[in-house]
Legacy VTK file of the C-alpha trace (Angstrom):
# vtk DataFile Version 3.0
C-alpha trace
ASCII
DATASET POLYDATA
POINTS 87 float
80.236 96.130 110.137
77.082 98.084 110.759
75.231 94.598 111.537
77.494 94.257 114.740
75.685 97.587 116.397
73.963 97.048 119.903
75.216 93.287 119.723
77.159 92.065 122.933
80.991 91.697 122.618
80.555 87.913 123.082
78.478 87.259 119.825
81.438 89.042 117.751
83.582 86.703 119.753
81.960 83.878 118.749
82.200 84.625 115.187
85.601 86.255 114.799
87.207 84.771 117.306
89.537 86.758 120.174
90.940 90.151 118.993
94.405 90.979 118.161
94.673 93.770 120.636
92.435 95.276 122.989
92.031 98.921 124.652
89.994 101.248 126.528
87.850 103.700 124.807
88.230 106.364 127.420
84.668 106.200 128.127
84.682 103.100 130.547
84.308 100.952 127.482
86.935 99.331 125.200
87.929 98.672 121.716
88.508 95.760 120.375
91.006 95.376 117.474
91.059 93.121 114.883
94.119 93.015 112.387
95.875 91.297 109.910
98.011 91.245 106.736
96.379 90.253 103.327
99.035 88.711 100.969
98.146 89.815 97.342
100.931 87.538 95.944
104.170 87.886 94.744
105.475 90.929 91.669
107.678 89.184 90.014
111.215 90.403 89.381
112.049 93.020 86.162
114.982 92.907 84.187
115.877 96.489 83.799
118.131 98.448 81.616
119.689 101.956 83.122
120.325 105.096 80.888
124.136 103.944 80.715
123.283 100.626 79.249
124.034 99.210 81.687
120.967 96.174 82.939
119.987 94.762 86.266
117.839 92.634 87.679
114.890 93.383 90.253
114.225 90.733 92.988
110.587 89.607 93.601
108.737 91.912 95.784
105.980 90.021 97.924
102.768 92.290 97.394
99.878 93.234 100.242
98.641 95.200 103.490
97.468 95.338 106.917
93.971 95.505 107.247
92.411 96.925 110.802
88.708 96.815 112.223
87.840 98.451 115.492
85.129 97.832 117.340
83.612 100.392 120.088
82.710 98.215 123.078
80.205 100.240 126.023
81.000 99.480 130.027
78.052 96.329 129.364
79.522 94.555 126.875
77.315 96.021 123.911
79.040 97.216 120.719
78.332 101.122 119.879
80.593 101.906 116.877
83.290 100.831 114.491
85.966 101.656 112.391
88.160 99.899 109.571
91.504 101.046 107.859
92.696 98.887 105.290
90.592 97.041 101.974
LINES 1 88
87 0 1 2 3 4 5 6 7 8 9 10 11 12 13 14 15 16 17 18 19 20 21 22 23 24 25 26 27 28 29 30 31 32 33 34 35 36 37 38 39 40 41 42 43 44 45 46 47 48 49 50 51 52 53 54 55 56 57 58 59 60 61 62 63 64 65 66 67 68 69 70 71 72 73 74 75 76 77 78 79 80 81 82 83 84 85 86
């Protein structure tokens, strides 16, 4: 994400496309947000047996996270920082 420093708003437009959210940095500038969910798959369901003996099932549990990427936008359009959250 360092690459995207001092490049205009409109280049990391081009290549990623609009952002999911936009908002002002409180500077006169914005951030632009970028996020999305990354599906790992699917855990498959356990059968389990309790400490009374007694054994149930556990239901498929779909497996992932939300992945974020700001971007620090200046009043011209030029990028000036970022931040990510997320793998």
């Amino acid at each position: 994400m360092d690459a995207w420093i001092e490049h205009h708003q409109s280049e990391l437009y081009q290549a990623w496309g609009p952002p999911t959210q936009i908002t002002e940095d409180g500077n006169g500038g914005s951030i632009l947000i970028y996020q999305g969910n990354v599906n790992l798959g699917q855990q498959p369901g356990q059968i389990k047996t309790a400490s009374n003996g007694t054994t149930y099932y556990t239901t498929p549990q779909n497996v992932g996270y939300t992945r974020t990427r700001m971007f620090y936008v200046d009043s011209s359009g030029k990028i000036y920082g970022h931040k990510w959250q997320g793998k």
